[in-house]
Structure formats: C-alpha cells, structure tokens
N, CA, C and O atoms as a printed pandas DataFrame, in Angstrom:
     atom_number atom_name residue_name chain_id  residue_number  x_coord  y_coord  z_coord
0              1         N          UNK        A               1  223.228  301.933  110.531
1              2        CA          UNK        A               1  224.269  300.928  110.506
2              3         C          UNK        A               1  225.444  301.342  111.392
3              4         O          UNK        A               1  226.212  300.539  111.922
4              5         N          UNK        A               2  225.520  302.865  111.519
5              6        CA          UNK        A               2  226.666  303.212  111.894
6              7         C          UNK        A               2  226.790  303.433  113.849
7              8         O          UNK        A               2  227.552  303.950  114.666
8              9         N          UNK        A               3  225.428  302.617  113.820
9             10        CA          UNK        A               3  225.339  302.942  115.513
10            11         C          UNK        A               3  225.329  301.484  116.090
11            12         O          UNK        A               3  225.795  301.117  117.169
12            13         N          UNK        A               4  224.631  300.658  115.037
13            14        CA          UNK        A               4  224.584  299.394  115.355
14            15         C          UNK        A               4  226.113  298.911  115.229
15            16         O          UNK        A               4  226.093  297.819  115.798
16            17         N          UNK        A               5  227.006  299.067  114.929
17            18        CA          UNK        A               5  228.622  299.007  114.630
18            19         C          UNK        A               5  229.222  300.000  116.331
19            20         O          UNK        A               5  229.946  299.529  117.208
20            21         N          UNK        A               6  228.818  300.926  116.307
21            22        CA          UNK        A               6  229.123  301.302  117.752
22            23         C          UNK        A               6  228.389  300.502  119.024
23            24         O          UNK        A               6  228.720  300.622  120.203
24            25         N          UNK        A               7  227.692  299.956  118.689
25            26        CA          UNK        A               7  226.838  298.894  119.814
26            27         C          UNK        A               7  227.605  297.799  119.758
27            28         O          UNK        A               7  227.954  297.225  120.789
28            29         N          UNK        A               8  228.004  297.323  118.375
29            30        CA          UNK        A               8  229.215  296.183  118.498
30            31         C          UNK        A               8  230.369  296.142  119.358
31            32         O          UNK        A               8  230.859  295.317  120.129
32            33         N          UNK        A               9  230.731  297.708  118.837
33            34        CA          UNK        A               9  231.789  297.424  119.664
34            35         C          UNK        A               9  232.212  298.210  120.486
35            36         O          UNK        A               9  233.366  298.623  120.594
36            37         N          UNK        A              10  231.134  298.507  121.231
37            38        CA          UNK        A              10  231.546  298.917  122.580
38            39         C          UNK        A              10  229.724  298.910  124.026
39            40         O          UNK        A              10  229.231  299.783  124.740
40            41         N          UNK        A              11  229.532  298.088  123.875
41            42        CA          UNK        A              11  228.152  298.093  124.752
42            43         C          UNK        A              11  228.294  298.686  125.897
43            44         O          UNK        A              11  229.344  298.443  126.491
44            45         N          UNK        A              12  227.520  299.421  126.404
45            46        CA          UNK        A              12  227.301  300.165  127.688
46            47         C          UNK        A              12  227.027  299.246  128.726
47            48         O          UNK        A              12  226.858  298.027  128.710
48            49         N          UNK        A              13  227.015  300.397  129.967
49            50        CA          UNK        A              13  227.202  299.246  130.824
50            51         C          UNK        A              13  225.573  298.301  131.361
51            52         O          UNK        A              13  225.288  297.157  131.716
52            53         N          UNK        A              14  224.773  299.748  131.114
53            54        CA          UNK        A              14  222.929  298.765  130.910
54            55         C          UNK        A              14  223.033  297.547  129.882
55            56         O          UNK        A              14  222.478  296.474  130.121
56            57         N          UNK        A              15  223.589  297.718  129.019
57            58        CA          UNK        A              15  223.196  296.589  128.377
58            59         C          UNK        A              15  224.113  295.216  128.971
59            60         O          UNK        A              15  223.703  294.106  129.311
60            61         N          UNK        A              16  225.394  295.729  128.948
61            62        CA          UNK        A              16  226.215  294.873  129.725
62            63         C          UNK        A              16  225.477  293.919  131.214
63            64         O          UNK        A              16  225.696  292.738  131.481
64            65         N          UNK        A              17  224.761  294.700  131.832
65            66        CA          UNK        A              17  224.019  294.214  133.157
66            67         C          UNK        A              17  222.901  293.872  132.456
67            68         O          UNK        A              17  222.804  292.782  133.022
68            69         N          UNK        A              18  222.142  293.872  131.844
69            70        CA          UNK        A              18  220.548  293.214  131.038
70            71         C          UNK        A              18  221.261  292.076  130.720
71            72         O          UNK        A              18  220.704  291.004  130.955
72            73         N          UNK        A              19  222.659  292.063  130.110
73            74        CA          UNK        A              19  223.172  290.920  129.580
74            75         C          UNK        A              19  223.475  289.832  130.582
75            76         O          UNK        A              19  223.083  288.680  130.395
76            77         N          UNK        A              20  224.086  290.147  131.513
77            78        CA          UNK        A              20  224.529  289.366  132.804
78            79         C          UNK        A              20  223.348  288.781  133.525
79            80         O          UNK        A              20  223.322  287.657  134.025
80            81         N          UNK        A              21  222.259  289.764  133.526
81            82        CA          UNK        A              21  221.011  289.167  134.738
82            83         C          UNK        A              21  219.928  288.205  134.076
83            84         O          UNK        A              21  219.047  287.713  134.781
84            85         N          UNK        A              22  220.007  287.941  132.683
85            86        CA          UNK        A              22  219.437  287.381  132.074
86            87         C          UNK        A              22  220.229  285.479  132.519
87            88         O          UNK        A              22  221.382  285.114  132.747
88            89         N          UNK        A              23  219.189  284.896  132.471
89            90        CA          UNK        A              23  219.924  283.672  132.768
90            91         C          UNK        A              23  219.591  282.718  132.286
91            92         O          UNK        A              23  219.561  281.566  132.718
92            93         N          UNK        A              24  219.163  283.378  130.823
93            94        CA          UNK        A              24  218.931  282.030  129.406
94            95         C          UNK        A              24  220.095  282.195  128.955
95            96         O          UNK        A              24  220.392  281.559  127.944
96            97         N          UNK        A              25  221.135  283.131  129.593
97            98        CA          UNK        A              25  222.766  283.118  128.492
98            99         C          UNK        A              25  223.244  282.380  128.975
99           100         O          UNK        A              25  222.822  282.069  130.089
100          101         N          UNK        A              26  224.391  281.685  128.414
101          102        CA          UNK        A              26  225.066  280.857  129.089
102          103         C          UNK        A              26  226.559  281.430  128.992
103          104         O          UNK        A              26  226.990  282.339  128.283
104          105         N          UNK        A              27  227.226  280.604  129.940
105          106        CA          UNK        A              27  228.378  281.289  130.555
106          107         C          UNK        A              27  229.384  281.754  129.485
107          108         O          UNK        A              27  229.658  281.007  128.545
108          109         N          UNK        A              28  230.058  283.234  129.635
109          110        CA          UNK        A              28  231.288  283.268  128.899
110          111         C          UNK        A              28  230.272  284.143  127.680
111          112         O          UNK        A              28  231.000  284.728  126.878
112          113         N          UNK        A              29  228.890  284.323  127.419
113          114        CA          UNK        A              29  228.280  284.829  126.245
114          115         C          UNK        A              29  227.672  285.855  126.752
115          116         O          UNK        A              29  226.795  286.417  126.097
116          117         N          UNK        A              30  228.073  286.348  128.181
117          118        CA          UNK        A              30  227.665  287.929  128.351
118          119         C          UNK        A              30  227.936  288.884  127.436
119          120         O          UNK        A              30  227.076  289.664  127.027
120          121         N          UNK        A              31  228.937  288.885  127.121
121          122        CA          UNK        A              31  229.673  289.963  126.144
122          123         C          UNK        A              31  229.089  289.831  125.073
123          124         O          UNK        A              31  228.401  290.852  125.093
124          125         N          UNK        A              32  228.807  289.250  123.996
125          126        CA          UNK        A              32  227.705  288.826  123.434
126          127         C          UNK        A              32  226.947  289.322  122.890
127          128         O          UNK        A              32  226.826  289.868  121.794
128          129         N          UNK        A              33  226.061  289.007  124.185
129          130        CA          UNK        A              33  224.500  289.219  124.430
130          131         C          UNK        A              33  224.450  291.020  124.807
131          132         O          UNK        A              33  223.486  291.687  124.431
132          133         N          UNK        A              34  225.677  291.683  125.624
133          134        CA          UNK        A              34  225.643  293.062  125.810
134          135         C          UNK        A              34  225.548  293.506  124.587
135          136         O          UNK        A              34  224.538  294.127  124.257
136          137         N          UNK        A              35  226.642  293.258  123.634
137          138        CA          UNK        A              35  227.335  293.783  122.523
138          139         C          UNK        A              35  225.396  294.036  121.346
139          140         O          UNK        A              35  224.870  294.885  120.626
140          141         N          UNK        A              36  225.132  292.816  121.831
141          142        CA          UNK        A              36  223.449  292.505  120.871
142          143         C          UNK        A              36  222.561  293.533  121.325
143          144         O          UNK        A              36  222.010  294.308  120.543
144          145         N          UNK        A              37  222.434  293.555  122.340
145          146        CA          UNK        A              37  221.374  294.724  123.133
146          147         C          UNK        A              37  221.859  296.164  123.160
147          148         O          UNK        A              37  221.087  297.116  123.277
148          149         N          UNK        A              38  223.328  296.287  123.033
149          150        CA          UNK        A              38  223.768  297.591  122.695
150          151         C          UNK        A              38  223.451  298.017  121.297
151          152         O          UNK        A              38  222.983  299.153  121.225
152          153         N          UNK        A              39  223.614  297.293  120.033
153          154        CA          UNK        A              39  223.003  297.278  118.883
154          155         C          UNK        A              39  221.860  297.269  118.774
155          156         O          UNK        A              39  221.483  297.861  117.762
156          157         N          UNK        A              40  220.935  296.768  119.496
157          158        CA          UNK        A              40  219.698  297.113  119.078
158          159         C          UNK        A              40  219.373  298.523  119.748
159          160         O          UNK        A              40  218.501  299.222  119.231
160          161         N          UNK        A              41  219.822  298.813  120.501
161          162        CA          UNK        A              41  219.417  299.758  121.427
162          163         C          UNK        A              41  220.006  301.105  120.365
163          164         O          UNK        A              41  219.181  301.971  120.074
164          165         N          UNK        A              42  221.288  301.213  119.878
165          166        CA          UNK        A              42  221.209  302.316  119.081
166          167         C          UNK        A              42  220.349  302.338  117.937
167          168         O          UNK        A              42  219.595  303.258  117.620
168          169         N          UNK        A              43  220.573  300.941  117.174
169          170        CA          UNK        A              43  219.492  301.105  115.794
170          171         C          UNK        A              43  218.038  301.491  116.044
171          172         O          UNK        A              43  217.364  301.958  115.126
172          173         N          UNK        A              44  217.507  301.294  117.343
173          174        CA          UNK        A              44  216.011  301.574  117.636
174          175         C          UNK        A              44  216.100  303.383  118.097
175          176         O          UNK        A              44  215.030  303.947  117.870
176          177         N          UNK        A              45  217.094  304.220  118.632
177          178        CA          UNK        A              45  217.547  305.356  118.270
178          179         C          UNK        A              45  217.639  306.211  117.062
179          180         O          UNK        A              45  217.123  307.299  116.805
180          181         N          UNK        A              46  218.516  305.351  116.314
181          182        CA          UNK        A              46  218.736  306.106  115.225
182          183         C          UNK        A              46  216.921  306.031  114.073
183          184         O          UNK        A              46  216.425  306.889  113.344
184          185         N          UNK        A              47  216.545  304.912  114.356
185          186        CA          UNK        A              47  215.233  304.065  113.273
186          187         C          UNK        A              47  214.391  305.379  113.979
187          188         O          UNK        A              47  213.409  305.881  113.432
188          189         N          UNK        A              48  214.838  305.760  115.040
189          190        CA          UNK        A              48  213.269  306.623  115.519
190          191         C          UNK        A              48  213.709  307.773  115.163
191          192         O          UNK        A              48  212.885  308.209  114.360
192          193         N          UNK        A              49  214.467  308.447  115.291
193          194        CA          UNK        A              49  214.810  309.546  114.852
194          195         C          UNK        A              49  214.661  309.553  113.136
195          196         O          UNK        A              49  214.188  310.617  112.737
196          197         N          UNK        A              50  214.942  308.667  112.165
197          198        CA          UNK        A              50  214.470  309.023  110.858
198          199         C          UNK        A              50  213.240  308.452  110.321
199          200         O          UNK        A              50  212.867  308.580  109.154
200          201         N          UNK        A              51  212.345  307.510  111.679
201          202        CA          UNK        A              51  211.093  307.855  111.101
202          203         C          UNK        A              51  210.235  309.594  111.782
203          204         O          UNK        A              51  209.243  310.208  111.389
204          205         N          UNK        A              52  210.808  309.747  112.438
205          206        CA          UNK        A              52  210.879  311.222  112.833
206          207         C          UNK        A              52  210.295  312.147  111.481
207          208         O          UNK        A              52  209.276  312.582  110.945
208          209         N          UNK        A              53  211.860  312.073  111.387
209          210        CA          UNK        A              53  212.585  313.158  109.936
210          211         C          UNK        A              53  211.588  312.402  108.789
211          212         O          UNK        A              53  211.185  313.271  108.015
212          213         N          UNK        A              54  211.153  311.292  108.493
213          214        CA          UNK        A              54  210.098  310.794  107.310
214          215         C          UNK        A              54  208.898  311.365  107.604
215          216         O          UNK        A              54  208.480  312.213  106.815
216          217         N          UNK        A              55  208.097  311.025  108.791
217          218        CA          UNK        A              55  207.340  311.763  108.886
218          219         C          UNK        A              55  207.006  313.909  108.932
219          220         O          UNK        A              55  205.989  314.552  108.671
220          221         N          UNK        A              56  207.910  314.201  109.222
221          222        CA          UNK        A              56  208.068  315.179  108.883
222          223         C          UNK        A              56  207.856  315.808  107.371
223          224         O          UNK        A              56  207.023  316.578  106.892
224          225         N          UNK        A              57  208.929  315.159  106.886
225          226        CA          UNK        A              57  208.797  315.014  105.298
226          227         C          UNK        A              57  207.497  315.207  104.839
227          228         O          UNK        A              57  207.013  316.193  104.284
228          229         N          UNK        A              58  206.713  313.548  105.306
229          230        CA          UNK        A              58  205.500  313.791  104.640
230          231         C          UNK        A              58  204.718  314.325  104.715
231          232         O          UNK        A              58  204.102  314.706  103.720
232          233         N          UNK        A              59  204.372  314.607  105.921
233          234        CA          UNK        A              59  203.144  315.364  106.471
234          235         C          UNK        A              59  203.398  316.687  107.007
235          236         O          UNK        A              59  202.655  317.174  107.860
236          237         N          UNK        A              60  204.238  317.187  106.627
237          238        CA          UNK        A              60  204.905  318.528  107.177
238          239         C          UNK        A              60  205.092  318.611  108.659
239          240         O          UNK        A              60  204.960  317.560  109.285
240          241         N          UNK        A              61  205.449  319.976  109.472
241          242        CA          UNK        A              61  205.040  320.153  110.989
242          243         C          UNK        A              61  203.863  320.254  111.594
243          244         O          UNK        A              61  202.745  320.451  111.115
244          245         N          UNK        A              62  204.299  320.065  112.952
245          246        CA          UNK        A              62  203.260  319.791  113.334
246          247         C          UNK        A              62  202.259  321.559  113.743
247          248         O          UNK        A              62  203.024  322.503  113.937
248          249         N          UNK        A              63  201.305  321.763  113.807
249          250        CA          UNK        A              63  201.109  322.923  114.109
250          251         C          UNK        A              63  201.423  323.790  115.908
251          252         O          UNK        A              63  201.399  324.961  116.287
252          253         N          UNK        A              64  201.656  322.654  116.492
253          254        CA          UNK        A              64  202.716  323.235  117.052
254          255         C          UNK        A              64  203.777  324.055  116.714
255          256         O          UNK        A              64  203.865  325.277  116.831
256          257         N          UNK        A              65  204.597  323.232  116.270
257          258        CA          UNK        A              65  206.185  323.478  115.691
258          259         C          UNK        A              65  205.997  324.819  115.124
259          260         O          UNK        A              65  206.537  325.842  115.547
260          261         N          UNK        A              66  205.109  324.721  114.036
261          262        CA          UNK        A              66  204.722  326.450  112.916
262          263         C          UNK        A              66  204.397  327.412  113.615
263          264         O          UNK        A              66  204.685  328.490  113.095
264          265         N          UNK        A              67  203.853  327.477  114.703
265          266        CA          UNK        A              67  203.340  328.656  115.403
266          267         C          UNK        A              67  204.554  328.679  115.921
267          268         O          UNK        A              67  205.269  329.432  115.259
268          269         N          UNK        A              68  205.173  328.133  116.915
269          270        CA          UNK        A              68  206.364  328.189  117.854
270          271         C          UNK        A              68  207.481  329.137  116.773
271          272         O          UNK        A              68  208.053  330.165  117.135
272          273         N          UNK        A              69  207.588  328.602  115.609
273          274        CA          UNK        A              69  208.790  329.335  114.224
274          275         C          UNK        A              69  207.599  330.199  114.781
275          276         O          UNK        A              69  207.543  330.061  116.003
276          277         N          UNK        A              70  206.580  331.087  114.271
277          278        CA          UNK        A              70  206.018  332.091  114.082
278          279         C          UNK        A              70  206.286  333.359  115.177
279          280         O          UNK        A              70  206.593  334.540  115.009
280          281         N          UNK        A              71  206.049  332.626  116.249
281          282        CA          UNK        A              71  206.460  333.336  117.393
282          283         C          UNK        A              71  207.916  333.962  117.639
283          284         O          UNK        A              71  208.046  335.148  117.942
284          285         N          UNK        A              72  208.975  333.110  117.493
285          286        CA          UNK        A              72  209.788  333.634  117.264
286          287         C          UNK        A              72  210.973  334.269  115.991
287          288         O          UNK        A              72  212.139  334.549  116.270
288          289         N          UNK        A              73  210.360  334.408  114.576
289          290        CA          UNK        A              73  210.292  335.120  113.680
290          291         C          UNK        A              73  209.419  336.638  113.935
291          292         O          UNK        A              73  209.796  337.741  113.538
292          293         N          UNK        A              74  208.535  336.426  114.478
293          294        CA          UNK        A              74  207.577  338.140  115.094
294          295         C          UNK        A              74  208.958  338.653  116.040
295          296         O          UNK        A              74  209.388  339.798  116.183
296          297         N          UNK        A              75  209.439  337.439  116.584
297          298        CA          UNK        A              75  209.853  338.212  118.277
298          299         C          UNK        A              75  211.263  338.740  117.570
299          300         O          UNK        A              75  211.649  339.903  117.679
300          301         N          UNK        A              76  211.893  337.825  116.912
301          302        CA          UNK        A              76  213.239  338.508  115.497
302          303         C          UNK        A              76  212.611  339.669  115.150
303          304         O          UNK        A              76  213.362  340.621  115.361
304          305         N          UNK        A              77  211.494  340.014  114.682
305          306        CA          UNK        A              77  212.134  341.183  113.904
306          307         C          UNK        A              77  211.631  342.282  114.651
307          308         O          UNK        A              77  212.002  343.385  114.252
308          309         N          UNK        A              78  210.550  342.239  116.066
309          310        CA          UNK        A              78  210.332  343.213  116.877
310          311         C          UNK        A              78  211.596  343.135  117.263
311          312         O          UNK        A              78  211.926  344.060  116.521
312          313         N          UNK        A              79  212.536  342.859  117.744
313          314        CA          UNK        A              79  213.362  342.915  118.652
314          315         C          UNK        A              79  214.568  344.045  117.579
315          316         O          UNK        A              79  215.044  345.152  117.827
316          317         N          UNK        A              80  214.703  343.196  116.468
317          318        CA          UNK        A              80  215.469  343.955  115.120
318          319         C          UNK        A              80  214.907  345.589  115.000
319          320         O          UNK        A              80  215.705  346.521  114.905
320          321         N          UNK        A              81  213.585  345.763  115.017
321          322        CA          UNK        A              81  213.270  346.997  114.700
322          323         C          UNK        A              81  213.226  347.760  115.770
323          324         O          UNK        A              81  213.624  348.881  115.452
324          325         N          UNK        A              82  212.950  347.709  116.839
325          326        CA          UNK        A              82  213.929  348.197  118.382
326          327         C          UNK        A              82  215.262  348.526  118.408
327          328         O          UNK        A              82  215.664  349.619  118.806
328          329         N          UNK        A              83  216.124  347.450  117.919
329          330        CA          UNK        A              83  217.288  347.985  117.930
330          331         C          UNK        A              83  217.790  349.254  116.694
331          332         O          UNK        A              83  218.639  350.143  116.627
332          333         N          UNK        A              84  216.570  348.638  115.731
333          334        CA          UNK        A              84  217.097  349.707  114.442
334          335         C          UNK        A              84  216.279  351.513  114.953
335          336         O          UNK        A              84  216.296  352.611  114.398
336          337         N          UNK        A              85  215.862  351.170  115.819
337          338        CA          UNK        A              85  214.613  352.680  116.305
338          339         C          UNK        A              85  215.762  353.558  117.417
339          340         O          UNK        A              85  215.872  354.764  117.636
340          341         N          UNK        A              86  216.388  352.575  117.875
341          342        CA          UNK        A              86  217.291  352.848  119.597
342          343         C          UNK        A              86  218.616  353.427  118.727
343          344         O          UNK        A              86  219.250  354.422  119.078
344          345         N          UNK        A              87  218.937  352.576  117.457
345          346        CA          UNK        A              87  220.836  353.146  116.488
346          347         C          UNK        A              87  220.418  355.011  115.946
347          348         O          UNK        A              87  221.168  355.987  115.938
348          349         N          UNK        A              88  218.904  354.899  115.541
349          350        CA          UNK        A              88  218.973  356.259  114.931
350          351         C          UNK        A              88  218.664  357.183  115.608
351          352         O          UNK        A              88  218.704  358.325  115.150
C-alpha cells in the first residue's frame, strides 16, 4: 500500500512518458494515467518481493542459497581459526 501511495504521488518520469505516448488518454489526464502506472509499477515490486519472502517461507531455500550459507560459514570459521593459530 505504501508504494502504491508513493506512485500516487509522485510518478517517475517512465511512467510519466508511457502516460503521454499512449493516445487512448485524453488531454489534461496525463498526470493521471502516470500517477496509475507509477502505482502499479511499485505494487507489482513490492507483490514480488513478498511473494518472494512467502515462498521462501514455505518451501524453504533454495539449494542454492544453503550451500552458498555453507560455503561461507566453512570460509568464517577457517578464516577465524587462522587468525586464532597466527594471535598464539
């Protein structure tokens, strides 16, 4: 909600020009039509990013993602026990 409210009120300038080159608007309803396409354009942002974070949720990571943490949790604590081998 809180992006579609920043699309209200303040549309960029892509949407502003999608709004203008379109020529089912009629005159004086550019602003409008930007202000509309700037709102959708964040809510389809924000909607993807928390079906993101839902899916995540449900189905956990991806096994990508787990190995990638894995890799660098090994590379943390080789690196930790180097430095603790190099202090004494």
């Amino acid at each position: 909600m809180t992006a579609g409210a920043t699309g209200l009120a303040s549309p960029s300038k892509v949407a502003e020009i999608g709004a203008a080159v379109s020529s089912r608007i009629p005159p004086g309803a550019g602003d409008v039509a930007a202000q509309v396409l700037q709102t959708a354009a964040n809510m389809a942002v924000v909607g993807a990013g928390e079906f993101m974070d839902a899916t995540v949720r449900q189905h956990g990571k991806s096994p990508a993602v787990a190995i990638n943490e894995m890799q660098i949790n090994i590379k943390i604590q080789q690196d930790s026990q180097n430095d603790k081998q190099k202090n004494d």
